[in-house]
N, C-alpha and C positions, 0 to 999 in steps of 0.2 A: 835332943838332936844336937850332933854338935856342929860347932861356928860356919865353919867349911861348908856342910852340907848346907847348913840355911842360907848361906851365902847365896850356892849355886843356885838353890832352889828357888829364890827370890829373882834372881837373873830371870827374865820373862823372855818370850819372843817379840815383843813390842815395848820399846823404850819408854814410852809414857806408864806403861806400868814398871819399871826400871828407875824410874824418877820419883813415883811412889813410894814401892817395897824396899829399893834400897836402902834411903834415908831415913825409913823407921827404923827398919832391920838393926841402923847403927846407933840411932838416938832414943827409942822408947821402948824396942823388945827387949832389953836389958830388963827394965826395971818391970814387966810383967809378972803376972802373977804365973805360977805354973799351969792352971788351968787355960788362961789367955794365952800364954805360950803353946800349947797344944791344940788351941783352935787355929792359933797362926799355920802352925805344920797341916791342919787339914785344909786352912786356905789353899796353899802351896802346892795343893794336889787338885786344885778345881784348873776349869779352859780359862787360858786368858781373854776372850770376850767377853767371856763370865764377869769377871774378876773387873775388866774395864766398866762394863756399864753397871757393877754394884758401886764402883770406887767413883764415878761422873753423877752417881743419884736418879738413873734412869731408870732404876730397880732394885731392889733388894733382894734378898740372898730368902729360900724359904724355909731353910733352916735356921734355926734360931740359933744356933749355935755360930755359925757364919755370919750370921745377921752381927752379933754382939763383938766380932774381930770386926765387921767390916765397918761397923758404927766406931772401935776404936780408929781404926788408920784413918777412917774418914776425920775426925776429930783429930788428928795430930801430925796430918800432912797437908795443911792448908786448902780440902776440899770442904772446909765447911759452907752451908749454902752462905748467897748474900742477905744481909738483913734490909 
């Protein structure tokens, strides 16, 4: 998919997922693997309430496929839980 379009796609209608997707979109989907990159684009296509309360830990995603993007950006946008 190219830059552009994951840009836009990433643009959510609620800023707190904007302050999420963005900052990975620039700092860790680069260095994804192509698979991981292609579950991202099926993130991009779920509701963002969805997407909020997988990325906050009030639920997980039941697809395992989703589950494994949303366990990366959780790990690499400073939601990890507290210890």
């Amino acid at each position: 998919m190219e830059r552009n379009r994951l840009f836009w796609g990433s643009r959510r209608g609620m800023l707190e997922l904007d302050l999420v997707l963005l900052p990975f979109l620039e700092n860790i989907y680069p260095g994804l693997n192509q698979q991981d990159k292609e579950r991202y684009w099926k993130l991009l296509e779920c509701e963002d309430q969805d997407m909020f309360a997988w990325f906050l830990r009030r639920e997980d995603p039941e697809d395992n496929e989703l589950k494994r993007i949303v366990d990366i950006v959780r790990k690499n946008t400073g939601l990890q839980p507290q210890s």
